[in-house]
Backbone as ProteinMPNN parsed JSONL, in Angstrom:
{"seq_chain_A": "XXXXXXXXXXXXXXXXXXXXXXXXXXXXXXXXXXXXXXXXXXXXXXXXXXXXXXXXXXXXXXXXXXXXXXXXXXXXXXXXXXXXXXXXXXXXXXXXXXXXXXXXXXXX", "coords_chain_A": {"N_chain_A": [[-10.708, 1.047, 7.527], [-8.412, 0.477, 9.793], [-5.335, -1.311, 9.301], [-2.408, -1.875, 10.825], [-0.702, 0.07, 12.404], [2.232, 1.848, 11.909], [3.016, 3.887, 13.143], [2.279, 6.608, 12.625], [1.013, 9.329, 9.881], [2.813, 11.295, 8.109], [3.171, 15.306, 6.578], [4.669, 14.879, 3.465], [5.787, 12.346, 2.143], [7.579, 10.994, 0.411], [10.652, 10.149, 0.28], [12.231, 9.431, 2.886], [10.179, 10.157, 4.566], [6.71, 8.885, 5.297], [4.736, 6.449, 4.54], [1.73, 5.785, 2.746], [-0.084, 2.701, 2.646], [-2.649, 1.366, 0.661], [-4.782, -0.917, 0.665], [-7.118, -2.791, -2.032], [-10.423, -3.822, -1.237], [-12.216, -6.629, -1.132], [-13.845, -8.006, 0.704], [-14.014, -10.01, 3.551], [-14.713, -12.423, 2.18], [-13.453, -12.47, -0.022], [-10.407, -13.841, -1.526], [-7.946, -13.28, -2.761], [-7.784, -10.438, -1.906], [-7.278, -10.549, 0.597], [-4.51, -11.962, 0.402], [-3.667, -9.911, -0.877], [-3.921, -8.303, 2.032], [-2.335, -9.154, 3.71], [0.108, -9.65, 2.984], [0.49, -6.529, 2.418], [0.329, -5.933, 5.328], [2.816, -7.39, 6.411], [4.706, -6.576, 5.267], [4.636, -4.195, 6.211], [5.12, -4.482, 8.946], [8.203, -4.929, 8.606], [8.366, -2.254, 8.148], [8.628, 0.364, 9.63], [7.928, 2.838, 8.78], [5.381, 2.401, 7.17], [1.772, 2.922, 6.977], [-1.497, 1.354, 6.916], [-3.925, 0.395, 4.947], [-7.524, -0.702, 4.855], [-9.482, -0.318, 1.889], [-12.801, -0.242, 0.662], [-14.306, -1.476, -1.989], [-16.814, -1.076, -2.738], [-17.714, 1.036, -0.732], [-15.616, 2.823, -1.147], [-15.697, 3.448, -4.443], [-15.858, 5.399, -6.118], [-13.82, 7.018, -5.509], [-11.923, 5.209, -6.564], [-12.824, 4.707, -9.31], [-12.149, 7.216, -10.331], [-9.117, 7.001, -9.916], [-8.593, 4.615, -12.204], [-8.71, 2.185, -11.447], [-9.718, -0.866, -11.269], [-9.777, -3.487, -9.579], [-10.205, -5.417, -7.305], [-7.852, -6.429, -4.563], [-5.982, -4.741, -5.561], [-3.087, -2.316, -4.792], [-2.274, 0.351, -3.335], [-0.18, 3.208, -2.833], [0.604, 5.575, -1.302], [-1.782, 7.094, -1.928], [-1.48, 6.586, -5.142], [-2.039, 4.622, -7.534], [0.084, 1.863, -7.301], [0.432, -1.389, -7.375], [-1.311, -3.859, -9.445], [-2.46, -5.867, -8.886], [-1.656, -8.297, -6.208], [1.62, -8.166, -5.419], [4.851, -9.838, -5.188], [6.426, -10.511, -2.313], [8.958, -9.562, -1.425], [9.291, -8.096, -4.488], [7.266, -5.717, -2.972], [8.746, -4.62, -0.494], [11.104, -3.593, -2.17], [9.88, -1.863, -3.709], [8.784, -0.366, -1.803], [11.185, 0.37, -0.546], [12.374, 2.026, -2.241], [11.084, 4.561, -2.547], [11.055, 5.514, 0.174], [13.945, 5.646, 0.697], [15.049, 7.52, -1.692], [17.322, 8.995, -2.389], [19.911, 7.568, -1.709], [19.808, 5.686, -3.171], [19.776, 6.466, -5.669], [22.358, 7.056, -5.894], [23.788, 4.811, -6.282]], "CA_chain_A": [[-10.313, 0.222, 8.65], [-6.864, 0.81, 10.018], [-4.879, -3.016, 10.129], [-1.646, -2.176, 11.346], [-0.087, 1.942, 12.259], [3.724, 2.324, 12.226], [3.643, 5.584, 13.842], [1.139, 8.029, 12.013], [1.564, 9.663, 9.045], [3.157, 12.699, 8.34], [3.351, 15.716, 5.251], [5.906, 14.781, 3.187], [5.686, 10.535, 2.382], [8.343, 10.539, -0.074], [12.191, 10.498, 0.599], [12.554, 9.019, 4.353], [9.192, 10.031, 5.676], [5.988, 7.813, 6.068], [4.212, 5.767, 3.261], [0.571, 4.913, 2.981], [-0.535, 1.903, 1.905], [-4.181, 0.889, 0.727], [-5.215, -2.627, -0.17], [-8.478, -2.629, -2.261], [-10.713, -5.212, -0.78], [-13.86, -6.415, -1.595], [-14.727, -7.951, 1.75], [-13.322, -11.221, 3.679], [-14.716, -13.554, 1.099], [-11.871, -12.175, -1.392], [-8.968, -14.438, -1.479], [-6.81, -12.232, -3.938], [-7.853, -9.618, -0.827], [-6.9, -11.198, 2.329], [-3.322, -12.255, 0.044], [-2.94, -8.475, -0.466], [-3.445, -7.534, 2.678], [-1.691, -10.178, 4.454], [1.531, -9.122, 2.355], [0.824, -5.518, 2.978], [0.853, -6.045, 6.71], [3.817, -8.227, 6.286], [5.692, -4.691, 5.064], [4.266, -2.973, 7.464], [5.754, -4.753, 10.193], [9.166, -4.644, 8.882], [8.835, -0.57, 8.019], [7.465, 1.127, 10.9], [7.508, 4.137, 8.266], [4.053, 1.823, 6.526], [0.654, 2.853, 7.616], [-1.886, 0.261, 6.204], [-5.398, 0.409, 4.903], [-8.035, -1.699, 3.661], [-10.322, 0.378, 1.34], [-13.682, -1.385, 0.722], [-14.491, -0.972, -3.046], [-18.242, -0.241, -2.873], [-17.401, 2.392, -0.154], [-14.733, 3.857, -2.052], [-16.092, 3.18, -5.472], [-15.895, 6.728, -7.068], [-12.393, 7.302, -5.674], [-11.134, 4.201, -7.004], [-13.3, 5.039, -10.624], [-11.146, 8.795, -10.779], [-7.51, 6.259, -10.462], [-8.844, 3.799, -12.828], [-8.269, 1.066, -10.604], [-10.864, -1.971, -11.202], [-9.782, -4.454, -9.309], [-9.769, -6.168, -5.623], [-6.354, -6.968, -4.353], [-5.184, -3.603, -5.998], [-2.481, -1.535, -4.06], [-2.226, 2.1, -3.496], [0.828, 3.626, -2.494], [0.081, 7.388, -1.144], [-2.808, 7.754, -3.004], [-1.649, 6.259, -6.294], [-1.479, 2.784, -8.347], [1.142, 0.82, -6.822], [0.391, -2.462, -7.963], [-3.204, -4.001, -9.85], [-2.61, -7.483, -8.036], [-0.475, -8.493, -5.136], [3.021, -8.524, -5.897], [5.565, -10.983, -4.555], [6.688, -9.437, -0.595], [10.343, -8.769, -2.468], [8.838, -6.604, -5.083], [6.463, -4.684, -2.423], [9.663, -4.424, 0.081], [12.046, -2.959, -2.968], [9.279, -0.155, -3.895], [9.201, 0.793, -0.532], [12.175, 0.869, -0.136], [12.879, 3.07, -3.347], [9.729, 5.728, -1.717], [11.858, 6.179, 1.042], [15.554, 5.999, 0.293], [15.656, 7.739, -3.056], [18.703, 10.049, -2.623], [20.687, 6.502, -1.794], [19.283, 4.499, -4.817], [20.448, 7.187, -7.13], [24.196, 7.415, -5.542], [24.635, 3.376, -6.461]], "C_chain_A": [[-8.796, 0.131, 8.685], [-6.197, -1.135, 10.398], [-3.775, -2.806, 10.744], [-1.256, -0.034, 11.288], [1.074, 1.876, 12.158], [4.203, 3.347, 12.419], [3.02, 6.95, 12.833], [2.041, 7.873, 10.783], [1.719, 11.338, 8.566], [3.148, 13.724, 6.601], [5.074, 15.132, 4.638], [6.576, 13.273, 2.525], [7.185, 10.541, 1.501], [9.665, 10.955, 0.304], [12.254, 10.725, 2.309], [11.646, 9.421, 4.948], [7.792, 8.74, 5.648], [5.314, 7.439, 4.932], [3.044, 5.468, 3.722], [0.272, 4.06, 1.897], [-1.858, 1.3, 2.209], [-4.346, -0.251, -0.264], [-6.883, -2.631, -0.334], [-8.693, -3.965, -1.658], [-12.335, -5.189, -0.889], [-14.561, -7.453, -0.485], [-13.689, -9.38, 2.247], [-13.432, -12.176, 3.131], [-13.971, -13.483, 0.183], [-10.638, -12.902, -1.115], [-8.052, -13.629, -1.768], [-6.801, -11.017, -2.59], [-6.97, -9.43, -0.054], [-5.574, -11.784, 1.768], [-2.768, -10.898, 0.205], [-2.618, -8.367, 0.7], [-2.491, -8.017, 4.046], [0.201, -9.317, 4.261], [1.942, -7.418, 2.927], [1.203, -5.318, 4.575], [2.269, -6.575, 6.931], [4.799, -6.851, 6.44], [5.784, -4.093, 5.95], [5.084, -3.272, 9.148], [7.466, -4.83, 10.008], [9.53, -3.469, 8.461], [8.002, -0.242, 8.617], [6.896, 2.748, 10.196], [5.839, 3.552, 7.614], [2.727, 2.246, 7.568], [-0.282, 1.847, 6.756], [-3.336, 1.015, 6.372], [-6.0, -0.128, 4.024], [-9.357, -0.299, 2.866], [-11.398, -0.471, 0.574], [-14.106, -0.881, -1.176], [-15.626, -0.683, -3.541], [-17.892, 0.726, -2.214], [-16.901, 3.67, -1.086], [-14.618, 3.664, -3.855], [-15.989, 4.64, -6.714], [-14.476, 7.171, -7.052], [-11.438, 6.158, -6.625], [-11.524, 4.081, -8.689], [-12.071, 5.816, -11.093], [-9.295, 8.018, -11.115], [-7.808, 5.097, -11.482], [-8.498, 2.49, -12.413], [-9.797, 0.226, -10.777], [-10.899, -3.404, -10.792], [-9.355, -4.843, -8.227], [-8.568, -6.389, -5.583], [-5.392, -5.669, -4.716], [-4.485, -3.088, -4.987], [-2.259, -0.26, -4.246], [-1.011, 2.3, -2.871], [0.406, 5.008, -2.51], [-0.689, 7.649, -2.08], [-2.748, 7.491, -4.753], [-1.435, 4.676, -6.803], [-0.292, 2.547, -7.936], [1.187, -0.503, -8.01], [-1.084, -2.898, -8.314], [-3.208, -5.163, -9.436], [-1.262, -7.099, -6.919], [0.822, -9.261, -5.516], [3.689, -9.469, -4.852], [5.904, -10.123, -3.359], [7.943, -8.694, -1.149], [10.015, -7.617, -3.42], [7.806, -5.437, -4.089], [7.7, -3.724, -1.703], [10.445, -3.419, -1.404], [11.075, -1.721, -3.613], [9.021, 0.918, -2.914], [10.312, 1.403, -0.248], [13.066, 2.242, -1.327], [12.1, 4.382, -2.852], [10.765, 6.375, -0.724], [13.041, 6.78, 1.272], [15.823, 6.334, -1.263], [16.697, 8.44, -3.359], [19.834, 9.025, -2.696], [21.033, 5.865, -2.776], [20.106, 5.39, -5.625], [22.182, 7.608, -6.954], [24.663, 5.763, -6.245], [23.94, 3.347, -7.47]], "O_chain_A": [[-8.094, -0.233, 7.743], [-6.488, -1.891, 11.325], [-3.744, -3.657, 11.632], [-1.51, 0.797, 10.416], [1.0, 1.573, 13.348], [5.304, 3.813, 12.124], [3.535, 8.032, 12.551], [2.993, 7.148, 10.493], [0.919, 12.267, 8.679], [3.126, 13.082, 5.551], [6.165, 15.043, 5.199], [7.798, 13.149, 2.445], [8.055, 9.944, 2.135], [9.822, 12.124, 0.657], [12.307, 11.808, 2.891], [11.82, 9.256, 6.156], [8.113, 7.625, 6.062], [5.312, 8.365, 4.121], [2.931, 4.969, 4.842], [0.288, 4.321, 0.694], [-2.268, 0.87, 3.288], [-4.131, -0.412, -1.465], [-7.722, -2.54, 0.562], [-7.896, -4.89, -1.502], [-13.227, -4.345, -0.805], [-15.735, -7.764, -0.682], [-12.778, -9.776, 1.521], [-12.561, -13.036, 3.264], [-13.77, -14.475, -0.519], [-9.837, -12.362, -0.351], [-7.29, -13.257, -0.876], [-5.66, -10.683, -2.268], [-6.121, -8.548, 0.074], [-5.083, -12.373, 2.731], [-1.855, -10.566, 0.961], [-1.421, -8.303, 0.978], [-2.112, -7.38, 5.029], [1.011, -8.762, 5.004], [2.956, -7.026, 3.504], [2.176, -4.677, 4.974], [2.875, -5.992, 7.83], [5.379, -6.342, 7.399], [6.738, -3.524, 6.48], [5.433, -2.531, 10.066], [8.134, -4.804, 11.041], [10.73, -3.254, 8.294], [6.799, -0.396, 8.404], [6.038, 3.522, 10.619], [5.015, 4.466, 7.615], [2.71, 1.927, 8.757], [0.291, 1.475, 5.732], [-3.795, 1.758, 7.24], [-5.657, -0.254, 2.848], [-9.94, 0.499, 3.6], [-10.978, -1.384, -0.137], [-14.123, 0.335, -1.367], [-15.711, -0.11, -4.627], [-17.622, 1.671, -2.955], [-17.345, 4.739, -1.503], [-13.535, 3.745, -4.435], [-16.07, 4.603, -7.942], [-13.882, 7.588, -8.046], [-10.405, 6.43, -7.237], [-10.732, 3.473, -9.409], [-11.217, 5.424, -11.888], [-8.521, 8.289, -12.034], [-6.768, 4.439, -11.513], [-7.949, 1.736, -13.217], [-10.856, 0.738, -10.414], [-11.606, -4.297, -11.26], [-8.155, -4.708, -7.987], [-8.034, -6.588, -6.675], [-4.253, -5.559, -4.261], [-5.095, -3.262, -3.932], [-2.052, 0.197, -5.37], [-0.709, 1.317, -2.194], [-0.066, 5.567, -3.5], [-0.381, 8.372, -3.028], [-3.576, 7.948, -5.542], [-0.683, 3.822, -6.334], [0.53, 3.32, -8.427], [1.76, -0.558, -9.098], [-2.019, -2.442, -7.655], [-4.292, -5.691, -9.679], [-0.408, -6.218, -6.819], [1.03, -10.44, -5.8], [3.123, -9.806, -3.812], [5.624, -8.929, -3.466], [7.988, -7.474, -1.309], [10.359, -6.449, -3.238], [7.645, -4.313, -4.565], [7.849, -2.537, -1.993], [10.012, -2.266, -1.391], [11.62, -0.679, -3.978], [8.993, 2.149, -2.915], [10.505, 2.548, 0.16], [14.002, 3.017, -1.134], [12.836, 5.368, -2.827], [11.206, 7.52, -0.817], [13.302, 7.872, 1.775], [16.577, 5.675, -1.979], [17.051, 8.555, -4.533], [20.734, 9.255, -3.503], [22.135, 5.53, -3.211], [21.1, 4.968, -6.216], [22.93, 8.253, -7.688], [25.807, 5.598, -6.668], [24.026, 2.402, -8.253]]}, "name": "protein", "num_of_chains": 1, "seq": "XXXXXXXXXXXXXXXXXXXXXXXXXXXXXXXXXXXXXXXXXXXXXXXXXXXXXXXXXXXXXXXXXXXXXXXXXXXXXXXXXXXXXXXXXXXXXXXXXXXXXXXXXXXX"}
């Protein structure tokens, strides 16, 4: 289930192109959930490079086995462990922003 688009996503996510982000969720009765994906949307609306997605963890239960990920609220970042709870909006914002602008980061 798509919550928010910021303009597709393209080959290429790291170093100024488009980031996906997937918030495990184990349904709207999940608090820890609906915090993730609150936050992730949050991102998403101030980087139009963020695509967002909730990934349901019975659905996606075998993919989420293979990353060793066991727990609701988890974040994915292009397909890998991000974060295993929902980080503060400051720490989500400053890993995005390292994904995208890494030729910058490493000049300062």
């Amino acid at each position: 289930m798509f919550l928010w688009h910021g303009g597709g996503l393209t080959e290429g996510t790291e170093g100024g192109g488009f980031l996906l982000i997937e918030v495990v969720s184990a349904g709207p009765g999940c608090s820890i959930c609906q915090k993730a994906l609150k936050l992730v949307k949050q991102a998403a609306e101030e980087f139009p490079q963020i695509e967002t997605r909730e990934l349901n963890v019975v659905e996606q239960f075998e993919r989420l086995q293979e990353l060793n990920i066991f727990s609701a609220g988890a974040i994915l970042i292009n397909g890998k462990a991000g974060f295993g709870s929902p980080p503060s909006l400051a720490k989500l914002r400053e890993r995005v922003y390292e994904l995208l602008k890494p030729e910058e980061n490493l000049q300062n």
